[in-house]
Phi, psi and omega in degrees: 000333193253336164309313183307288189298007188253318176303300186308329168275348164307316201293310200282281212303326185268328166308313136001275186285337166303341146302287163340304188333277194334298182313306176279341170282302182296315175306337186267347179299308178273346171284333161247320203288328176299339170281331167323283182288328176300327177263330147339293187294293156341310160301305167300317176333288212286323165312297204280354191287284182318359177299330174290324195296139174278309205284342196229036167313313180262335170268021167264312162340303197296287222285336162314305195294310172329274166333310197273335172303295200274342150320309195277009195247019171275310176279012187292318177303341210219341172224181227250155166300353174269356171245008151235032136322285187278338156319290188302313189304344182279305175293348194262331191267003203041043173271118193307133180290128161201164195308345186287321171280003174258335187279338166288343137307134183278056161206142185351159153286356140293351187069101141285110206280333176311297194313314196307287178323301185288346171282317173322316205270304173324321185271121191312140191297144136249172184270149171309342191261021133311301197340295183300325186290305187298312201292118183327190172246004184253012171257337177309282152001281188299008180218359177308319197301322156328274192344302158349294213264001169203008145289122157262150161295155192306317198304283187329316187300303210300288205322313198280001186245318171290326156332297231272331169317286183346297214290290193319330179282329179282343174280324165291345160239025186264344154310309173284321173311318190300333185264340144337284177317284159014272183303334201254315167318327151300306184319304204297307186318291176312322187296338199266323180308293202296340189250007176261301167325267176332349173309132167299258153310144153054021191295179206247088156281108192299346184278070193265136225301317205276011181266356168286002188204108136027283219265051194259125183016056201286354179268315171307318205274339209274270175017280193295355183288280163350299174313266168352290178317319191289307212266333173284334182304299189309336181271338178269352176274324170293335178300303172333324174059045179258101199263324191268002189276304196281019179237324187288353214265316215277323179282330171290316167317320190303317173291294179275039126338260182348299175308303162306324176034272182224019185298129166246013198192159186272046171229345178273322194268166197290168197296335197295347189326301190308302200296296175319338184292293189331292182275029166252340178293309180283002176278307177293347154306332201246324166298321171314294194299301215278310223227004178281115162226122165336303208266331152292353180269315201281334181287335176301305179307318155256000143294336167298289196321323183272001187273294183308313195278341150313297176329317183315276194294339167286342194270349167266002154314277231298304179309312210286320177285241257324282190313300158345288188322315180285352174268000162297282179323155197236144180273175205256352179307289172316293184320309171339271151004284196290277202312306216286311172317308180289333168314261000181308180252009098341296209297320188274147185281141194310318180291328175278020156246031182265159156282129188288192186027037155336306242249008162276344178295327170257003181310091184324299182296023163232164217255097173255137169251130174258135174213120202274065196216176176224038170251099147337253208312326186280340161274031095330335142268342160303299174319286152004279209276303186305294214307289183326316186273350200269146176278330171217079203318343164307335196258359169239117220247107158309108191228092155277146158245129168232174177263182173315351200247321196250006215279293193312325201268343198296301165022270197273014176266333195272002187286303166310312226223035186291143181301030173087211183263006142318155181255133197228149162204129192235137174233161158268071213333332192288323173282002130328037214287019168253341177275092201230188195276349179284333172289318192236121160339284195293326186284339171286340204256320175290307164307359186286157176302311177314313179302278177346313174251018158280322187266313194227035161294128191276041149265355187321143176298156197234358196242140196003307187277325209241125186080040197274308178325325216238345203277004157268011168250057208216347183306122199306336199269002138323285212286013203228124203278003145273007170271317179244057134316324187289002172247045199198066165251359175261348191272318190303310166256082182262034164226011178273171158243349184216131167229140183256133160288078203275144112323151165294000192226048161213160189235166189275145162254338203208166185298123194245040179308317196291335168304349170273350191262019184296116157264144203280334176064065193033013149292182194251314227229141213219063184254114149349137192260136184238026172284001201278273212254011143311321173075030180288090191264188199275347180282011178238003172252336208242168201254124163290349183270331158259132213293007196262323193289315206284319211258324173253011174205146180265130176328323203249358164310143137337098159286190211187155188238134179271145160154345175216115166234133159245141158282116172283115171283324181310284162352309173314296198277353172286337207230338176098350185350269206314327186280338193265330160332303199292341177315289172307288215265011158243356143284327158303015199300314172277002184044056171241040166266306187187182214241147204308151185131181205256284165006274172326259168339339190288302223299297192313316198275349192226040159299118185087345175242019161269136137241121208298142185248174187295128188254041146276335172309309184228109163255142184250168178080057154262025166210047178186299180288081150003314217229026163303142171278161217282320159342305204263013171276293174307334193282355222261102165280016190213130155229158207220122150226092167263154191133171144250069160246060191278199209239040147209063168214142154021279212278008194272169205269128170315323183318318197253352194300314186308321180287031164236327193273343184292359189274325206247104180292071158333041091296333190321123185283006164245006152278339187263326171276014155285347213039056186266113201252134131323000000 
């Protein structure tokens, strides 16, 4: 009996403490994990209550994730890593936590994490309000206090979903600004690109063949580098009074001269190249040592720099005078020409020097051109090229002037050489005998002292560099009164009533027959406007500073270009044209008006009385502007090459040279005993 009560009371005691167990594994079940799941279950409520709101898409997540952190680092404490393993992996799948899924689990008093996991993953999502049913009801109570601490109130929810706006709007603009900047920094690049393209003289392609390839003739620039290091070493070695430095230095630059010699590439230099190199490197190595300071190295460097860029700019004076110069000049092929021709009509009996149909000259009813020039061949491709291009070359009458030097040759070129049924008539400026200096301004002011030592004094500056700015107005055909013939055209023709005007340096593409019927709307003058993307306005012709200039034209009028006008002459003489010429150009006597030349006066005298023409009619800068496009050149019924590059000198640009030579037959035997070329 008492062995019975002594088992039984062993049996009531482990019963006991197996009880006791059972009781605290359900007190931790409901004490922690139910309150657990109850907030759990809540966070999904609320998420999916908010699902609909567009504002809070993302913010029932954050705060489900929010919860599910701080549960787990509560239960980090109370289970093993394989139960929260299957905890977490269950919350990650978004599956409501409750006593069911666990007891619907096959597990052990080891937690068998397979059983567990695969009952978690089985079991169908509920909604919080299962959730809120399954939970007891004396743990909701027993957990308000909790909930607290891990729930926010809507007010917290608002602010933090207007956080998360902030951020986003600051961050898009802080996107947009970046693409903004973007955007204008490519712009600025294209703009520097296009004006680089686009350079007139000498222009600069910063893309030059050696920046495609690194190592493209790196030894020739290290060489010069070299150099460059040497000659500041030599000076600071003579500040220095270092002598025996400054005699090595000064000989190795000697040496690698020599090596460079006229080399433009490392395949030009001499074999010694290598070994100079070497030893202009250890000399500066050695130099380094001895003579380097940061604040005297840099001041040498930039005194070269400004030394070279003196250099820069006197050598474009110098180019600048070159061009000019060349642009004076008549090449000798043409002088040739001019010379052989003028024998050649002298040599003819006065009668075989009329020109036929003389009796078209005063012919109302007909297309007359005035042309001023004193080159045979280029007035000869004017002529040419109108005729050619004309529907009825009967109708069109030819009124050349020349001086005195060429009259015989222009002659005996058009003798030789007639347009076709066309009408020619060539005179002479000299035999003009009302155009004289009491009449004409500009010819008493070219006689003048003044003038005479503005033009041919002899101290003038004489070298390269210096009066190069001023030096095209110093061009001889200033000095020559077929240049401002064009303002004296009703005295020369007083029986035309309309003249079309060519310069000698353009060329016809197409019939310019349709200029007569332009109506002009009571202006005199019919020009093309060169203000649009040249920006040639009246303030780049004229001096603004004087009050006489200041008071009467506005700065920002529109120029306008001579080399193709058509002249109402009726108009002219009605309005005086030739008196207000005269006006102007006897207040300019000291040339503080403008500056010498015809252009500038033209603007003035016929201000307010031009009407702008089509400009497809007269296109300009083929003697000077590189980058016209090639369309509105062919659409052109007029091409111009004003500037000086004109297309029968050396220097004119090839691109454009063909519209002027297609005009000219190079068989011709007094072109070929010229050596008059393509």
């Amino acid at each position: 009996m008492a062995l019975k009560r002594g088992a039984s009371g062993v049996g009531i005691c482990r019963s006991r403490s197996g009880g006791s167990r059972l009781v605290l594994v359900v007190l931790a079940f409901f004490c922690v994990l139910s309150p657990l799941l109850f907030y759990f279950g809540k966070g999904l409520h609320a998420g999916s209550a908010h699902g609909d709101d567009d504002t809070s898409n993302g913010s029932g997540k954050e705060n489900i994730d929010w919860r599910e952190r701080m549960a787990l680092q509560h239960l980090s404490s109370l289970f093993s890593k394989e139960v929260l393993d299957v905890i977490t992996s269950n919350i990650d799948d978004s599956n409501p936590l409750s006593l069911d899924s666990f007891r619907k689990s096959n597990m052990s008093a080891s937690w068998n994490i397979d059983g567990a996991q695969a009952s978690f993953e089985n079991k169908p999502k509920k909604s919080a309000a299962d959730m809120k049913q399954q939970t007891p009801k004396g743990m909701v109570n027993d957990s308000s206090d909790e909930q607290s601490q891990f729930v926010d109130s809507p007010a917290k929810l608002a602010r933090r979903q207007l956080r998360e706006k902030r951020r986003l709007k600051r961050a898009a603009e802080l996107v947009q600004q970046d693409e903004e900047v973007t955007v204008k920094l490519e712009n600025a690049a294209i703009e520097r690109s296009k004006s680089v393209d686009s350079a007139v003289l000498g222009k600069y392609s910063i893309w030059r063949k050696e920046n495609e390839n690194e190592n493209t003739d790196s030894t020739i620039r290290f060489m010069r580098d070299q150099m460059i290091m040497a000659r500041v070493y030599l000076t600071i070695a003579k500040m220095k009074n270092k002598l025996d430095l400054y005699q090595e230095l000064q000989t190795r630059i000697k040496e690698s001269q020599r090596a460079l010699g006229e080399a433009s590439g490392d395949a030009d230099l001499h074999h010694s190249a290598p070994e100079r190199m070497k030893a202009m490197g250890q000399v500066l190595s050695k130099a380094r040592e001895q003579l380097y300071d940061c604040k005297l190295v840099t001041g040498k460097l930039r005194a070269m720099l400004q030394t070279a860029d003196e250099q820069v700019r006197s050598l474009k004076r110098q180019s600048t005078f070159l061009s000019q110069l060349a642009a004076k000049t008549i090449p000798n092929a043409i002088h040739c020409l001019s010379m052989r021709l003028t024998i050649e009509y002298y040599l003819l009996s006065p009668k075989k020097r009329k020109f036929p149909r003389s009796e078209n000259l005063e012919n109302r009813d007909l297309y007359h051109y005035a042309l001023f020039s004193d080159n045979v061949l280029a007035a000869s491709v004017v002529v040419n090229s109108t005729v050619m291009n004309s529907k009825d070359p009967s109708k069109h009458v030819f009124h050349l002037v020349t001086d005195r030097l060429n009259y015989g040759a222009m002659n005996m070129w058009f003798l030789l050489n007639p347009p076709g049924k066309a009408t020619i008539h060539v005179e002479n400026v000299d035999e003009f005998k009302w155009l004289n200096s009491s009449y004409c301004p500009v010819l008493r002011q070219l006689e003048s002292a003044a003038m005479k030592e503005y033009y041919f004094k002899a101290d003038h500056p004489t070298t390269l560099s210096s009066g190069s700015s001023n030096l095209k107005y110093r061009n001889p055909k200033y000095l020559s009164m077929l240049n401002h013939l064009r303002f004296y055209l009703p005295q020369v023709y007083p029986k035309l009533d309309k003249i079309l005007f060519l310069d000698d340096d353009i060329v016809v593409q197409k019939d310019l027959t349709g200029l007569w019927s332009v109506n002009l709307h009571g202006k005199v003058n019919g020009a093309v406007e060169t203000c649009g993307e040249s920006f040639h306005r009246f303030d780049k012709y004229l001096n603004f500073s004087n009050p006489h200039i200041a008071r009467n034209f506005d700065p920002n009028a529109c120029g306008w270009a001579y080399g193709m006008n058509m002249f109402d002459l009726k108009e002219w003489k009605r309005k005086d044209i030739t008196g207000i010429y005269h006006k102007w150009q006897n207040m300019n006597e000291d040339r503080v008006l403008w500056k010498l030349g015809t252009l500038p006066p033209g603007l003035i005298t016929f201000y307010g009385l031009t009407h702008p023409l089509d400009k497809s009619w007269h296109v300009l800068g083929l003697g000077y502007n590189p980058s016209i496009d090639r369309s509105e050149i062919d659409n052109a019924a007029v091409i111009h090459y004003n500037g000086n590059m004109k297309p029968w000198l050396e220097l004119a640009m090839t691109k454009y040279r063909p519209y002027w030579t297609k005009y000219i037959k190079y068989d011709h035997p007094y072109l070929r005993t010229c050596n008059l070329s393509d």
